[in-house]
C-alpha positions in Angstrom: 0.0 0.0 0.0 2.7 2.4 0.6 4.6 1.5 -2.0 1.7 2.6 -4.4 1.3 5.9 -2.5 4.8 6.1 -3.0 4.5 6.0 -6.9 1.3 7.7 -7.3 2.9 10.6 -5.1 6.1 10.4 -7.3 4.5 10.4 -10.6 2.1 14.0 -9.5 5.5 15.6 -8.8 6.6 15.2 -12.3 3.1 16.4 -13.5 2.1 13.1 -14.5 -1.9 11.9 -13.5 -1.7 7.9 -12.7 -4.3 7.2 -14.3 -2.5 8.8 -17.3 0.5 7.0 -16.8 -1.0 3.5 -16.5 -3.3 4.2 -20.1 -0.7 3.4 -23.1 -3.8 3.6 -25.2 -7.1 5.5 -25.8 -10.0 4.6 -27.8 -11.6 7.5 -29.1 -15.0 7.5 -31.2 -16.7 10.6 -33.0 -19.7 10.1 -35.0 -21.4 12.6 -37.1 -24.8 13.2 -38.4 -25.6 15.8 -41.4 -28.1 17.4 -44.3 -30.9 15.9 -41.6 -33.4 17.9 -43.1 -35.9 17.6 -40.1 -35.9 13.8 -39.8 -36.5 13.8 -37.0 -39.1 11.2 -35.3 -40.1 7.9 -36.6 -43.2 8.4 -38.4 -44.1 11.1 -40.9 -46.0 14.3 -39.5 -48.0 14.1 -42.3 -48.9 10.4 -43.6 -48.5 8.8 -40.2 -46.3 6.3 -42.2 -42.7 5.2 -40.7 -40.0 6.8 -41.5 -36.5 5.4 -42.3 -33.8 6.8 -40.9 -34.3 9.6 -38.4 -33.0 11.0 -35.6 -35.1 8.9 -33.1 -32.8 5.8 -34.4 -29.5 7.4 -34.2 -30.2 8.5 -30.6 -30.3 4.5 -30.1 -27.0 4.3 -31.7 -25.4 7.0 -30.0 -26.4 5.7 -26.7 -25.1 2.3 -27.1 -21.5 3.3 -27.8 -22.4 6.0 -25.1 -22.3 3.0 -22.6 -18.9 1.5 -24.2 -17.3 5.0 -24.5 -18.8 7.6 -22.1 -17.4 10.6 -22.9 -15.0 9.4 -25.0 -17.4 9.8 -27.5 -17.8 13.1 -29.3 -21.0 13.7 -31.3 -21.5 16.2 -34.0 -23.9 17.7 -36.4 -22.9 19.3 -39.8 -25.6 21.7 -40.4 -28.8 21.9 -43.1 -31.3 20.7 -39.6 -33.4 23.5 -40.2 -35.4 23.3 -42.8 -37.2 20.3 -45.2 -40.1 19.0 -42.9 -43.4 21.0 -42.0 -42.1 20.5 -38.4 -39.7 22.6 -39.3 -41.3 25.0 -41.1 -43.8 24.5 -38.0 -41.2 25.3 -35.2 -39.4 28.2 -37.7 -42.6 30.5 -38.7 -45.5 29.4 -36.8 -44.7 28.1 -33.3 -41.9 30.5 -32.6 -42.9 31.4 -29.0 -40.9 28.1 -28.2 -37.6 26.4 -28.2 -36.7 25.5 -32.2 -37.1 22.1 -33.1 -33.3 22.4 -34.7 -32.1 23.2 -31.2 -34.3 20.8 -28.9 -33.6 17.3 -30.6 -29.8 18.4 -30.5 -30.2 19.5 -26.9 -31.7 16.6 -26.0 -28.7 13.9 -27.6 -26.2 16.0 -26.2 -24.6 17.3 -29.5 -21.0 18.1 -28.6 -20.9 20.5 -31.7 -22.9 22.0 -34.4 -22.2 23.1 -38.0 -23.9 25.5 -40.0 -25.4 24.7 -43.6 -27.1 26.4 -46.2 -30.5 25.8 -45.6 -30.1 27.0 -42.1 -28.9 30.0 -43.4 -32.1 30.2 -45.7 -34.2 30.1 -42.9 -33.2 33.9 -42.4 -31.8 35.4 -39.0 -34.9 35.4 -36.8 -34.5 31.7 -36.8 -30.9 30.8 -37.4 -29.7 33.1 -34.8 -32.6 31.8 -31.8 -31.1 28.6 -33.1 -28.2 29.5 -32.3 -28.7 30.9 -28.9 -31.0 27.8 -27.9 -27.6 25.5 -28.7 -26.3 23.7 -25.5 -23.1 23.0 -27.9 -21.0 25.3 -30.0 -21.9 26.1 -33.5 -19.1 26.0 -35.4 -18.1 28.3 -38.8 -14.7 29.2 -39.4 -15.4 31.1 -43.1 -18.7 32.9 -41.3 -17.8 36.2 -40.8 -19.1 39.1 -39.5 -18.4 41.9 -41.8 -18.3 44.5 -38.5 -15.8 42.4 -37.0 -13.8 40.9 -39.4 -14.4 37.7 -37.2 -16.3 34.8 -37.7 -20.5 35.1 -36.2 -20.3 31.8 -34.6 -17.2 30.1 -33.1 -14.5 28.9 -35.7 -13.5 25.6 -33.8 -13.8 23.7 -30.4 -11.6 21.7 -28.3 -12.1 18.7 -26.3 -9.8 17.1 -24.4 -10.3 13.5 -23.7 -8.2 11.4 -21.3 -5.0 13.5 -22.0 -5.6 13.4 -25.8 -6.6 17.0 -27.3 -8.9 17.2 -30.4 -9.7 20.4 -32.4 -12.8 20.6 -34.7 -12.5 23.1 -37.2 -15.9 23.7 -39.0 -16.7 25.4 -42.5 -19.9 26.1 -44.9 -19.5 26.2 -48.4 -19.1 29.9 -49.5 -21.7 29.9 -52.4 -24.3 31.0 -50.0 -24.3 34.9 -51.3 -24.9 33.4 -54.8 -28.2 31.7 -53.9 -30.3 33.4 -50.9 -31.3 36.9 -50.9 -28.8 39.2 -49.1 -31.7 39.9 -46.2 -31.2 36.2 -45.0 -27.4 36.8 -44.7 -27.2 40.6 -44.1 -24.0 41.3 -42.4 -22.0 38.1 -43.0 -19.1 37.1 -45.7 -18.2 34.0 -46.4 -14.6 33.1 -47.6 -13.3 30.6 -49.1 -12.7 27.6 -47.8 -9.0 26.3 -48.8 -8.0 29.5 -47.6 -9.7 29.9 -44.5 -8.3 26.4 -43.7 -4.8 27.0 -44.4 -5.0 30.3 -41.9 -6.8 28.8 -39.4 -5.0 24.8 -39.1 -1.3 27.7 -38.8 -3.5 29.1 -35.5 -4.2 25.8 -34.3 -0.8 25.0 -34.2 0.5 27.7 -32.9 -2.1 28.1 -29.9 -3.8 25.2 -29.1 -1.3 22.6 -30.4 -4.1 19.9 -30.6 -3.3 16.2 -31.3 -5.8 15.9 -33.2 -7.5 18.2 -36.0 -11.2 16.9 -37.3 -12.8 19.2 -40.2 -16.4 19.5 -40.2 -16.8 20.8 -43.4 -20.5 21.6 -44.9 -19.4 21.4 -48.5 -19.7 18.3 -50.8 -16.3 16.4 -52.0 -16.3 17.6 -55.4 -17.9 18.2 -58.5 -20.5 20.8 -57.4 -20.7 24.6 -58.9 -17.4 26.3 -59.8 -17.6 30.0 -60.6 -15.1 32.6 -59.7 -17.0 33.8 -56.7 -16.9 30.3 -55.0 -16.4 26.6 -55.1 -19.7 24.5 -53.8 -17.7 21.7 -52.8 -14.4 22.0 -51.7 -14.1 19.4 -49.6 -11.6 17.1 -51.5 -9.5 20.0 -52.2 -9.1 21.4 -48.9 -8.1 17.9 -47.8 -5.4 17.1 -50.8 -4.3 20.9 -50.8 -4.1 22.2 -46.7 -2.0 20.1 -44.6 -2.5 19.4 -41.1 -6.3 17.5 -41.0 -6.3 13.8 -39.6 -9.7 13.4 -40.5 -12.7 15.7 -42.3 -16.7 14.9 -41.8 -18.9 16.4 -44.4 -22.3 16.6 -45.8 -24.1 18.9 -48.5 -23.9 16.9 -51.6 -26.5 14.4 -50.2 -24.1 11.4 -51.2 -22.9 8.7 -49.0 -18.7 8.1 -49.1 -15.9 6.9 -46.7 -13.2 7.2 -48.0 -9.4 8.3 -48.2 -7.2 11.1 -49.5 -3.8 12.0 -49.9 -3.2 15.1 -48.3 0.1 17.0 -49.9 2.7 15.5 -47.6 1.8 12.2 -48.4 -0.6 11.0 -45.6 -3.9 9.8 -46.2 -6.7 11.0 -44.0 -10.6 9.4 -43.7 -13.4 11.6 -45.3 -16.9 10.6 -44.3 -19.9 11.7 -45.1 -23.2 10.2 -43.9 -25.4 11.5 -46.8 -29.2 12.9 -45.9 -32.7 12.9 -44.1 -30.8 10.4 -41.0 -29.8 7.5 -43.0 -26.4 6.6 -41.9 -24.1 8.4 -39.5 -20.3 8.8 -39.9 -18.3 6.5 -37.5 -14.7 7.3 -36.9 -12.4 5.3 -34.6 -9.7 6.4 -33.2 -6.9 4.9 -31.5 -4.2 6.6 -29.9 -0.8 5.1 -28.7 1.3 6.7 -26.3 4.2 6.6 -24.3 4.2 8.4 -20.9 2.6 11.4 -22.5 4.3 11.2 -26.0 1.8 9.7 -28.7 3.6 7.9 -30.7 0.8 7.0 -33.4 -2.7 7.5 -34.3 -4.6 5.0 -36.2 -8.3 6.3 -37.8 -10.6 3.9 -39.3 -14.0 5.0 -41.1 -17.3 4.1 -42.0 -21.1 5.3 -42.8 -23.2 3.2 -40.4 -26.8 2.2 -41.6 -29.1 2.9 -38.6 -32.2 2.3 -40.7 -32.8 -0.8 -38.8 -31.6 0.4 -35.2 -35.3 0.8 -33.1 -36.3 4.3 -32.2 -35.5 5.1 -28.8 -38.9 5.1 -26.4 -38.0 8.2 -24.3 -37.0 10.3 -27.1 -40.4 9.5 -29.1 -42.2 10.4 -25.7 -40.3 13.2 -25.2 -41.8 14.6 -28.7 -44.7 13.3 -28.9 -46.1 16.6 -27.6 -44.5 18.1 -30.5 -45.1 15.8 -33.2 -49.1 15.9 -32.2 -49.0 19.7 -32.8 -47.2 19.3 -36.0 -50.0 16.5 -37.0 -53.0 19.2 -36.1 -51.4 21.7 -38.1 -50.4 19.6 -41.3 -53.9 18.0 -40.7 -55.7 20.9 -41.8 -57.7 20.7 -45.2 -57.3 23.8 -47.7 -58.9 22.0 -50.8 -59.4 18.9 -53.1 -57.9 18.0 -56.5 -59.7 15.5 -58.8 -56.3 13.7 -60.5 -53.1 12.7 -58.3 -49.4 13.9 -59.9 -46.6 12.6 -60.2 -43.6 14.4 -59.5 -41.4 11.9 -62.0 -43.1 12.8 -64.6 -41.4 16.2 -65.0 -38.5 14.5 -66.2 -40.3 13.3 -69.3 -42.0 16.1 -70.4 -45.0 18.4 -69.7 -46.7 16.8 -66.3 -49.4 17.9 -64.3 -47.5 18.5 -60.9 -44.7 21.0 -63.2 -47.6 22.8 -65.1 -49.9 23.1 -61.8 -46.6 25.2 -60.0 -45.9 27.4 -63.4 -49.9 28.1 -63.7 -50.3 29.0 -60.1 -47.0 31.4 -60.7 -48.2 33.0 -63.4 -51.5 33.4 -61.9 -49.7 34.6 -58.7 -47.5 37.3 -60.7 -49.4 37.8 -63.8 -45.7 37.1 -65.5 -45.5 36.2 -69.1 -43.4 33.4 -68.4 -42.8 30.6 -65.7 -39.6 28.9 -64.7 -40.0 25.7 -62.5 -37.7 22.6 -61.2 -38.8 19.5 -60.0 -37.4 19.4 -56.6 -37.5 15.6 -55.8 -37.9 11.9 -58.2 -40.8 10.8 -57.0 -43.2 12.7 -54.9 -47.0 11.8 -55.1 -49.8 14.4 -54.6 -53.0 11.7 -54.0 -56.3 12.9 -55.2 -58.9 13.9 -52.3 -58.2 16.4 -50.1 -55.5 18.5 -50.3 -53.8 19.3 -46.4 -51.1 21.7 -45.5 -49.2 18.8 -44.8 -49.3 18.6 -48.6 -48.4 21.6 -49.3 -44.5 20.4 -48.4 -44.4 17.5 -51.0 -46.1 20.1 -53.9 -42.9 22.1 -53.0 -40.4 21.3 -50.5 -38.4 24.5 -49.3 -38.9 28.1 -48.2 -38.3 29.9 -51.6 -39.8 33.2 -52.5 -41.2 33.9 -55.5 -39.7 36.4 -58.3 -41.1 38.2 -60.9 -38.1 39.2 -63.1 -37.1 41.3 -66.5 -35.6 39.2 -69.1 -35.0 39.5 -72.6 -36.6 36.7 -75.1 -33.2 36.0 -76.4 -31.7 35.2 -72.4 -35.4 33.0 -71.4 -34.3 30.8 -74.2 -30.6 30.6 -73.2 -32.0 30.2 -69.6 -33.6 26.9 -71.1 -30.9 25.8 -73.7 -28.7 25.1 -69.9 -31.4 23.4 -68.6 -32.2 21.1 -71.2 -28.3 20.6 -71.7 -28.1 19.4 -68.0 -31.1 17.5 -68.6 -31.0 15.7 -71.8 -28.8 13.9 -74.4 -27.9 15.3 -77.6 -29.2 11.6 -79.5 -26.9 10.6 -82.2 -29.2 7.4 -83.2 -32.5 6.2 -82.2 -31.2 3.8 -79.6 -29.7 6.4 -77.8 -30.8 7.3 -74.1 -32.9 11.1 -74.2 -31.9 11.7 -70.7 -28.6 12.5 -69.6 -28.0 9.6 -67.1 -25.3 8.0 -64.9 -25.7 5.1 -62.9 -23.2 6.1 -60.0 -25.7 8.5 -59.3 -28.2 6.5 -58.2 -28.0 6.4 -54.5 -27.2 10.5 -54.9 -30.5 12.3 -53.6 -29.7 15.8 -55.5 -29.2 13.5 -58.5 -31.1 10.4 -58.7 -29.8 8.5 -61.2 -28.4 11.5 -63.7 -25.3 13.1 -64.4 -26.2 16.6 -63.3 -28.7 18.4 -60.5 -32.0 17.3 -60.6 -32.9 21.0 -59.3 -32.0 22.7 -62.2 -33.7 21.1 -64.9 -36.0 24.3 -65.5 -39.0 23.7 -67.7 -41.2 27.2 -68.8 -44.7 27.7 -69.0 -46.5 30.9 -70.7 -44.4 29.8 -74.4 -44.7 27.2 -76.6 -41.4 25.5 -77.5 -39.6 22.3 -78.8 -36.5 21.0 -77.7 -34.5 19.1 -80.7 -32.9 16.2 -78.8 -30.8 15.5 -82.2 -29.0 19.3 -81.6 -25.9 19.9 -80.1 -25.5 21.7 -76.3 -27.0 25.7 -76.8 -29.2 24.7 -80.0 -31.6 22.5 -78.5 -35.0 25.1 -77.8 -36.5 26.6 -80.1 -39.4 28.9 -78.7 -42.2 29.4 -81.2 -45.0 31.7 -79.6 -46.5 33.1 -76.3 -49.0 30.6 -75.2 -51.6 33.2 -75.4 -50.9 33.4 -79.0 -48.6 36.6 -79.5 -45.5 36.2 -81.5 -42.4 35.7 -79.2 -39.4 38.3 -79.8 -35.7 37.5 -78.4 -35.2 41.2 -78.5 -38.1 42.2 -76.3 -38.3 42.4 -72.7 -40.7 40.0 -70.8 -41.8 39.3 -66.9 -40.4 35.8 -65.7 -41.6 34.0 -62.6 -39.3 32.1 -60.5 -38.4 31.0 -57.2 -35.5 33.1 -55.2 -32.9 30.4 -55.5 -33.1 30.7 -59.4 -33.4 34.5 -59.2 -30.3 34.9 -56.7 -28.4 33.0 -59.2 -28.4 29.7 -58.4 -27.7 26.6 -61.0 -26.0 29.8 -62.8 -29.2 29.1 -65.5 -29.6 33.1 -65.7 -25.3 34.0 -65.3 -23.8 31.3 -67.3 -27.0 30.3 -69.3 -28.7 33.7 -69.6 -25.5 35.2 -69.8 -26.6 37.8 -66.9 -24.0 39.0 -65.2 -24.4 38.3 -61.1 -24.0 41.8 -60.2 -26.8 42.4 -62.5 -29.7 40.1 -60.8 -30.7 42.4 -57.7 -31.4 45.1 -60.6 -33.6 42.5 -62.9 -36.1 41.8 -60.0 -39.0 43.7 -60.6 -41.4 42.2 -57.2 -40.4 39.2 -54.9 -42.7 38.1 -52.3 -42.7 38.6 -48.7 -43.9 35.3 -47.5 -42.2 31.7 -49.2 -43.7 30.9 -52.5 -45.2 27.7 -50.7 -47.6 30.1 -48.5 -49.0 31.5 -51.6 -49.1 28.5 -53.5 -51.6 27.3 -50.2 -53.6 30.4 -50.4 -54.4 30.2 -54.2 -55.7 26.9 -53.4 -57.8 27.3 -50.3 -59.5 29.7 -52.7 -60.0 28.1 -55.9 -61.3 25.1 -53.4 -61.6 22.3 -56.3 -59.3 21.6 -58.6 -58.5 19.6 -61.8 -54.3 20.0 -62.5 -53.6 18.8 -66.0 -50.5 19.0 -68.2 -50.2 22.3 -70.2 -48.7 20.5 -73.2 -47.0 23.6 -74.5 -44.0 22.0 -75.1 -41.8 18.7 -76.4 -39.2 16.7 -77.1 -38.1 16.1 -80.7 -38.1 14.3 -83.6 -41.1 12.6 -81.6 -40.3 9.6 -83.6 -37.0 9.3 -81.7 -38.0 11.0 -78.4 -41.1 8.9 -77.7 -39.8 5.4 -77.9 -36.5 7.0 -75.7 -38.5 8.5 -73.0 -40.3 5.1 -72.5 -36.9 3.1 -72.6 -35.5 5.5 -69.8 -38.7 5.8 -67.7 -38.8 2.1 -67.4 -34.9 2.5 -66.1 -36.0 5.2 -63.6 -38.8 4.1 -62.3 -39.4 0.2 -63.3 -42.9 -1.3 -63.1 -44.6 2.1 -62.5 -47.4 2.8 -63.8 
C-alpha cells in the first residue's frame, strides 16, 4: 500500500496523473450526423407512415456506444437541420414562442458540436440566430464572418480534451451562400473561401492550441458541385489534398454517401466521411491513440457510414416529442382543398406533367408574368387525389423559396432553357440512344437520382410554346415558337419571368452562365419578390379556388417525336421500373 502511495505521489511531482501513466492507449470514437433535413421522429407528421432513418434511431445508436465509450465519444452535427419537414417550417414561422425544433432534438442527444449549412442560413436570421442561442453546444463556422468584425458570427472551432488526448474541430460552410439566398437572409455576414480559410486557421491551431488531433467539419460536398469565380460549392476534397495538417474531415451537403481516403500534400492519407441525408447513416470514426508516458507515438483512424435504418427508435425520445409531433399533425392535418387527379412528380423529367404545369400556372396566376420557370425538386413525390392538407403543401414544394417576378430578354429566357435542357438531356446521335442525360453512379445520390447533373436545375417554362430538338448539339436545342396566349415571341423584347429566389439569386448559374446575366446584375432585374415563401401563396391560391382539376399544359416537347417517344419510355422504365 505504501509503495503505491509512493509512486502515485512520485509520478504528481513530475506532472504526471496515474491514471494517465497506466493508459498506453485511448480509444476514441466521433460520430457525425448531417443534411438531416428535419428527420427527426419515426413516423411522418403528415402520412403517419414510418420513417427510415431519423434521428429517433441514431439516438439509439449514439447511446449504445455512449455506454462503451462515455465521454470518449464526441457527437457532431454538420448543419442543413433547419429546414425540409413542415415541423420545421412548423417550429421556424408558426410556433416560434418556443424552443426550435433544430435546437431541442440536438439538446436533447447532447450534441457536442454543431455546423452551419445552407438551408439554415435560408431560414433567415430570426431563426438561425434563436437557433443558435438555444444550442447547449458550439456552432461552429470558421469562413462565417461578420463583416463588423472581421471575425467569424459563430465560433470557428472547439476543443475537447479526452483522457489527455486534445482534439480540435475546425468547421466550415461552403461559401456559395451569397450566390443563392437573398442578401436579407445573410445581411452582415461574408463568407470566404474555404482552402484558404483552412490554411489560416490549421497555422492558428498549431501555434495556440497545439491539438493532437485536428477533425474538419466541413459543410461542402467532396467535389464536383458549382465552380464560378466567386466560389467553389464543394471543396471538400480540395481542402483535404491541398491544406495540410487534417487527420480526418466529416462532411455533408452533396447528399451522397462516401468513406473514403485522401492523400493530403505531404503524403498521408486521411478518412473523409460523409453520412449523406434525411438520418440514413451516421459517420463512425475510430480512433486509437498510442502513447508513451505522455508522448503519442501514433494514431490509427478507421472510417465508416453506419446504416441505422434498422436500429429501433428510442422510447423516451419518441415520448419526449410526442407533444411536439401531435402539434405538428394538427397543423399539417388541416384541409385547404381537393384535387380531382393525383401527380406525379417523376413525370417532370419526361415532359410536360401535371405537378410542373400546376406550379408554373399558379405562378403565373400569382405574378401575372409572361413566363414561368419551374424545377422538380425531388424523383418521386405523389400528390393523392382527395383532399389537399397543409401537410401537402410540403411535397407540392419542399423549401422556403420566395417567388420572383423578373425582366428578361426573349433572347436570355431561351438561353436560360438551352442550360437546362443541356443538363437535362442527351444530344441523341441514333435512335437507340438514351434522351436523358443519365449515370448510374448517381443513383444512390439524392440531388441526383440517377443523372449526371442536379435534378434542381432542370427548369422547364410555361406561358411559351417550344420544342426541344434532342438531335442538336448543347446551346441549340430550344426553339421557342409563340407566347402561349398566342402573341408572337421576340428574343429582342423584354418579358416578366416568374421564378423561385434560389433561381433569381443566381443559383444553378441558368440566368449568369446560361442567360448570360451577369451576377452583379440580378438584384437590378427583380421587378417584385414576395414577402412570405412561394409555398404560403401556393396554399392560399388553393384554399380559394377550393376544387381543382391540375392537367398538363402540353406547351412544349421533345423532338423528332419519332425518336423522343420510344427514348423516354426506354429510360422511364430505367427510372422508375414497373410504375405505372
Amino acid at each position: 500500500m505504501l509503495r503505491k502511495f509512493i509512486l502515485c505521489a512520485l509520478l504528481l511531482l513530475v506532472g504526471i496523473a496515474p491514471t494517465e501513466a497506466r493508459k498506453k492507449t485511448v480509444s476514441l470514437r466521433i460520430l457525425e450526423t448531417s443534411d438531416m433535413h428535419g428527420r427527426f421522429f419515426p413516423t411522418d407528421p403528415v402520412t403517419g407512415k414510418p420513417q427510415a432513418g431519423t434521428l429517433a434511431r441514431i439516438c439509439t445508436y449514439v447511446d449504445s456506444l455512449r455506454q462503451i465509450y462515455g465521454d470518449r465519444l464526441i457527437l457532431l452535427d454538420n448543419g442543413d437541420i433547419l429546414q425540409g419537414t413542415p415541423g420545421n417550417y412548423y417550429s421556424n414561422y408558426v410556433d416560434t414562442a418556443e424552443v426550435n425544433i433544430g435546437a431541442a432534438v440536438v439538446n436533447y442527444l447532447r450534441y457536442d458540436a454543431q455546423g452551419v449549412g445552407n438551408h439554415d442560413v435560408e431560414t433567415g436570421h430570426a431563426v438561425y440566430d434563436k437557433w443558435i442561442k438555444a444550442l447547449h453546444c458550439p456552432v461552429l463556422g470558421a469562413n462565417i464572418i461578420d463583416r463588423k468584425s472581421g471575425k467569424p458570427y459563430v465560433k470557428p472551432y472547439v476543443i475537447f480534451e479526452r483522457e489527455g488526448v486534445r482534439i480540435a474541430v475546425l468547421g466550415m460552410l461552403t461559401p456559395a451562400i451569397p450566390n443563392w439566398l437573398k442578401e436579407s437572409l445573410w445581411s452582415g455576414l461574408a463568407f470566404e473561401e474555404m482552402t484558404a480559410s483552412a490554411r489560416k486557421w490549421i497555422k492558428y491551431l498549431k501555434e495556440h492550441e497545439r491539438p493532437d488531433i485536428i477533425v474538419g467539419l466541413f459543410h461542402s460536398g467532396k467535389d464536383g458541385g458549382i465552380k464560378t469565380p466567386e466560389y467553389d460549392e464543394d471543396a471538400t476534397w480540395k481542402v483535404a489534398t491541398e491544406v495540410e495538417g487534417f487527420d480526418l474531415i466529416f462532411y455533408g451537403h452533396d447528399h451522397t454517401r462516401f468513406a473514403g481516403q485522401a492523400m493530403t500534400p505531404s503524403g498521408r492519407q486521411i478518412w473523409l466521411l460523409d453520412p449523406t441525408n434525411n438520418a440514413r447513416y451516421v459517420a463512425d470514426a475510430e480512433i486509437t491513440v498510442t502513447r508513451k508516458g505522455r508522448k503519442i507515438t501514433a494514431i490509427d483512424i478507421n472510417g465508416q457510414t453506419a446504416d441505422i435504418c434498422d436500429k429501433r427508435p428510442d422510447e423516451a425520445y419518441v415520448r419526449h416529442f410526442t407533444p411536439f409531433v401531435n402539434k405538428v399533425s394538427d397543423y399539417t392535418g388541416r384541409r385547404i382543398g381537393t384535387f380531382l387527379q393525383p401527380m406525379y412528380m417523376r413525370d417532370c423529367f419526361f415532359g410536360n406533367s401535371a405537378f410542373a404545369d400546376f406550379i408554373h400556372a399558379l405562378q403565373l396566376r400569382i405574378t401575372g408574368a409572361d413566363v414561368s420557370f419551374n424545377a422538380p425538386l425531388a424523383l418521386n413525390t405523389v400528390i393523392p387525389a382527395g383532399d389537399v392538407t397543409t401537410g401537402d403543401m410540403f411535397n407540392l414544394y419542399r423549401f422556403e423559396n420566395q417567388l420572383y417576378t423578373m425582366r428578361l430578354t426573349g433572347e436570355e429566357i431561351r438561353r436560360h432553357l438551352e442550360m437546362s435542357y443541356d443538363l437535362w438531356v442527351n444530344t441523341m446521335t441514333s435512335a437507340d440512344d438514351h434522351i436523358l442525360a443519365l449515370n448510374p453512379r448517381t443513383v444512390n445520390d439524392m440531388q441526383r437520382y440517377g443523372f449526371k447533373n442536379l435534378t434542381f436545375n432542370f427548369d422547364s417554362a410555361a406561358g411559351i410554346d417550344y420544342e426541344v430538338d434532342v438531335t442538336r448539339p448543347d446551346g441549340e436545342k430550344v426553339r421557342i415558337l409563340r407566347l402561349s396566349d398566342g402573341r408572337p415571341f421576340d428574343e429582342k423584347a423584354w418579358y416578366r419571368v416568374a421564378m423561385n429566389s434560389y433561381r433569381g439569386n443566381g443559383g444553378g448559374e441558368l440566368l449568369t452562365k446560361g442567360a448570360g446575366i451577369p451576377k452583379d446584375s440580378l438584384q437590378g432585374r427583380i421587378l417584385w419578390e414576395s414577402d412570405r415563401d412561394l409555398r404560403y401563396y401556393l396554399m392560399k391560391e388553393i384554399e380559394k379556388a377550393d376544387t381543382l382539376s391540375p392537367q398538363a399544359g402540353h406547351n412544349w416537347r421533345f423532338v423528332p417525336e419519332e425518336w423522343a417517344k420510344p427514348a423516354l419510355e426506354r429510360d422511364r422504365e430505367l427510372l422508375f421500373p414497373k410504375t405505372r
